[in-house]
N, C-alpha and C positions, 0 to 999 in steps of 0.2 A: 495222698494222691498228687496234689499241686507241686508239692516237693520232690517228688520222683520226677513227675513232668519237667523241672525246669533243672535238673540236675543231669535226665535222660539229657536235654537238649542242650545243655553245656558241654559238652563231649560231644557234639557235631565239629566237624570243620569250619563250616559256615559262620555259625554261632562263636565259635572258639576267635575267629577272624574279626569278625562284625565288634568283640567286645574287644580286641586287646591292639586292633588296626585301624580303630575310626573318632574321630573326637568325641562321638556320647560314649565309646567303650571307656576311653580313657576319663571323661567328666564323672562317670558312672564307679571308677576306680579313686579318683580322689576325693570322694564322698566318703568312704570306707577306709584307704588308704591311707599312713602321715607322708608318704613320699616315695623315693625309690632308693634314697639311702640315709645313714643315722643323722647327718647334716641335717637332713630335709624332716628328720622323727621330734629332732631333741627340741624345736619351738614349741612343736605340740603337748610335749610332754612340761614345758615350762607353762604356756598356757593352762593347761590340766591343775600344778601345782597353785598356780597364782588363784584359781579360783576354790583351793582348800579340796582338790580331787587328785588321789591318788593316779598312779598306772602303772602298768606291767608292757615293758616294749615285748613285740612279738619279730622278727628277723623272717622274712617271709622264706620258704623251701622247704621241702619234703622230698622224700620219694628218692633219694640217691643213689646208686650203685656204684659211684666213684670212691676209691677209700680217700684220693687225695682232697675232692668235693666233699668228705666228710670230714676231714680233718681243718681243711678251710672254713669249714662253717663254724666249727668250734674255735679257731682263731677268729671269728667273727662275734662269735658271744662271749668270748673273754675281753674284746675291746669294748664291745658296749657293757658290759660290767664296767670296767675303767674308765667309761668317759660320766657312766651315771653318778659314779664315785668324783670325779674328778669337777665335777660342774654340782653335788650335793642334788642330783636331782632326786625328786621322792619317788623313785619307780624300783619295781622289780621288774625278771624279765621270765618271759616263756618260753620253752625250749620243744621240739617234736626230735624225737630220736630216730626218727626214717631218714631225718634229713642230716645226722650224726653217724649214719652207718650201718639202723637197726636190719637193714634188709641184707649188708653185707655180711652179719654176722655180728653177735651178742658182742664176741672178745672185742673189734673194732668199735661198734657202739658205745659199750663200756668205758676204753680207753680215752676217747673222746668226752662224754660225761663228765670221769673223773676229773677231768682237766678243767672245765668249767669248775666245777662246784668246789673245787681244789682254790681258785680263783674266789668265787663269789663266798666261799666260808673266809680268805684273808677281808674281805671287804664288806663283810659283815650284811651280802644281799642277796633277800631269798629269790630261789630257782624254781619255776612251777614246770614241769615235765606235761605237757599235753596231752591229751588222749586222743589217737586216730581213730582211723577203722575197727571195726569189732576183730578183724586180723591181727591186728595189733595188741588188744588190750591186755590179753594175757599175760606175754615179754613185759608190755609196759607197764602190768602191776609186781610182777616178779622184782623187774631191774628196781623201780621206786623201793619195794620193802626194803632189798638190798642195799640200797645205797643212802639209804634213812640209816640204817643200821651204821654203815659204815661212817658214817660222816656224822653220829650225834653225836652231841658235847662241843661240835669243832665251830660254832658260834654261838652268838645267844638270841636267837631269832625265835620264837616261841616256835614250838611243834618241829624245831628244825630247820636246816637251811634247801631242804628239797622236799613239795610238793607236789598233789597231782592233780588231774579230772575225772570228774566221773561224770555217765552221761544217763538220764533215766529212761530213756528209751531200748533201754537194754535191759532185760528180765536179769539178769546174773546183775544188777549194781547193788540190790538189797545187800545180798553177801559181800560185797567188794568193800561198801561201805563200811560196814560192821570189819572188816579186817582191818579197813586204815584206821579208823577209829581206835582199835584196840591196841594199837601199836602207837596213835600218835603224831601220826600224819596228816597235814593240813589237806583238807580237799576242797576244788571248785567244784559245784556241781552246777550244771547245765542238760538241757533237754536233749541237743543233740542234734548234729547237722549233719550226717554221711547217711546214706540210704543204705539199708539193712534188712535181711529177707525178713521175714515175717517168724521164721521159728527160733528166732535168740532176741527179737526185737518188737514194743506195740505196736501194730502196724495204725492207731487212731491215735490223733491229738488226746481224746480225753484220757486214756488211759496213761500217755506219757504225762500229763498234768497230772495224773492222780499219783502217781507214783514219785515223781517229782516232789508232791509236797509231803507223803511221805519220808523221802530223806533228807528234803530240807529239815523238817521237824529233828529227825536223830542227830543231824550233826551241827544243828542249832543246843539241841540238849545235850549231847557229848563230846562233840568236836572241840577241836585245837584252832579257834580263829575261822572258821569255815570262811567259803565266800560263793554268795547265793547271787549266781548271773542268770539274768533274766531281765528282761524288758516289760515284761508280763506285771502289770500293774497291781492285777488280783494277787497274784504269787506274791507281789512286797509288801500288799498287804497284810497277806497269811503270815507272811515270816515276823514281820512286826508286829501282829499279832502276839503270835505265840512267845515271839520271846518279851514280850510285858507281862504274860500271863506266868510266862516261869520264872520272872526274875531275873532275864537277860540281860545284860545292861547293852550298850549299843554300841560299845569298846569290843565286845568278846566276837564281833564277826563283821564280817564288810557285804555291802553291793556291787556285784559287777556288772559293769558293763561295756558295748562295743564302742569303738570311736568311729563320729557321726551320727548317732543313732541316740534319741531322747536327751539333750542335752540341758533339754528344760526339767525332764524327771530328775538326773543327777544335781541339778543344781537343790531341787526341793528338797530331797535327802540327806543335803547338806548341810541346808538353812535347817532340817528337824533334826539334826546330830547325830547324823547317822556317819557312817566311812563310806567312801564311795570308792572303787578304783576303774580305771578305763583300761580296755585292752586295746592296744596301740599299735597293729601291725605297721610294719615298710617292708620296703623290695621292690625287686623288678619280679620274682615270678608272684604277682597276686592274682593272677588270674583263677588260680583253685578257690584260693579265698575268697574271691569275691561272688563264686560262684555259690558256695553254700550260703555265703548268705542272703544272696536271693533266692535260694531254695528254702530258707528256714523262716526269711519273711516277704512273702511274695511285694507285701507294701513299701519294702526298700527301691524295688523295680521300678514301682509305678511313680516315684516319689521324684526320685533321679530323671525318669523320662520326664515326666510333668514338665519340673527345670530346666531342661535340654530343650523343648519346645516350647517355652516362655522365653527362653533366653535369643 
């Protein structure tokens, strides 16, 4: 319900204004944020390394209907491929295909894709394709099978050089899971930040936690490398857990998590030999981004205002 709430009130004008036109918008943005472009990304991502923590840059934008805006963007994730390669930083990066084309049409999306991952299989750096809207997921499990397909063998990145997400707030990820799994594809799994009516999605926390560890479990016991994002301290429990009880070693899968957010947790999972890796959005459009995730955790809100009125 809090989450609806503060995603309904994100899509005001007011609200929209108040976050991306006033200095606690923007203090509130570079708490979550590494910048507004890759200059302003790559310290954080050196920061990240130097303390033995992985990341994945994320290039902020979705939603395009420009074919030339979509081909720009992918000229945008071919240079941060070459600058991660060029500076040896320890990152991969993540991609959303709305913001490639997927709304203009598969064949442009495609096109675009291929070109990246064309790029990131010469330089040997895997590509995590994102999961949007339940609108979306369909396309974007099709395109992943397909281009898993198309592109094995063309590095040696365990499970392939292109991954996805899945999200468990979604009844259909049991099966989704179990496809990628059988094919070989590396999956993030996450709970899930876009609001989704109630008949394809739980509409209660316990139910997406339950399900949640659920496929943590499977693709702890069958996956290729999984990587288990959550902030959820019980959930890194449970996964650490189970995988000492199977025999896991703590090489065969990573922790993810957001940048800004528990940096005292990633540090301890480090010191106990775990992989950790941070997801490291920039851009100028963060405003969507910033918006789920203060709909996914309303204590990011209050955490940011706190600071804003101490400062």
């Amino acid at each position: 319900m809090l989450k609806h709430l503060v995603l309904t009130a994100a899509n005001m004008p007011a609200v929209h204004h108040l976050v991306t036109d006033t200095a606690l918008g923007r203090q509130m943005a570079s708490r979550f944020v590494a910048g507004d472009n890759l200059d302003a990304a790559m310290p954080a991502i050196a920061d990240l390394n130097q303390r033995g923590i992985h990341a994945s840059l994320d290039y902020l934008g979705e939603n395009t209907s420009n074919a030339a805006e979509a081909t720009k963007t992918a000229d945008d994730y071919v240079a941060i491929l070459d600058r991660i390669a060029a500076t040896g930083a320890d990152a991969n990066i993540s991609i959303k295909l709305t913001a490639l084309g997927l709304d203009i049409g598969e064949a442009v999306c495609l096109g675009n894709v291929r070109r990246v991952l064309e790029r990131a299989c010469a330089l040997n750096i895997f590509v995590r394709i994102d999961m949007e809207g339940s609108v979306y997921t369909e396309p974007t499990l099709r395109l992943v099978h397909l281009l898993h397909r198309e592109f094995a063998g063309r590095s040696t990145i365990p499970g392939g050089v292109v991954g996805t997400v899945i999200q468990s707030m979604l009844f259909r990820s049991g099966e989704d899971v179990a496809g990628l799994v059988a094919e070989g594809i590396r999956v993030r799994l996450v709970k899930g930040a876009y609001r989704e009516p109630a008949s394809i999605a739980f509409p209660n926390k316990f139910d997406v936690d339950e399900h949640y560890r659920q496929l943590l479990r499977t693709l702890l016991a069958e996956g290729i490398y999984p990587a288990i994002a959550t902030h959820d301290e019980g959930m890194i429990a449970e996964a650490r857990r189970f995988a000492h009880e199977r025999g896991i070693e703590p090489t065969r899968f990573e922790f993810q998590m957001l940048y800004g957010i528990r940096r005292d947790l990633q540090e301890r999972l480090v010191r106990d030999g775990y992989n950790v890796r941070v997801y490291v959005p920039y851009g100028t459009q963060w405003y969507p981004y910033l918006s789920r995730r203060m709909a996914e955790r309303p204590a990011n809100l209050m955490f940011v205002v706190n600071n804003a009125l101490r400062s």
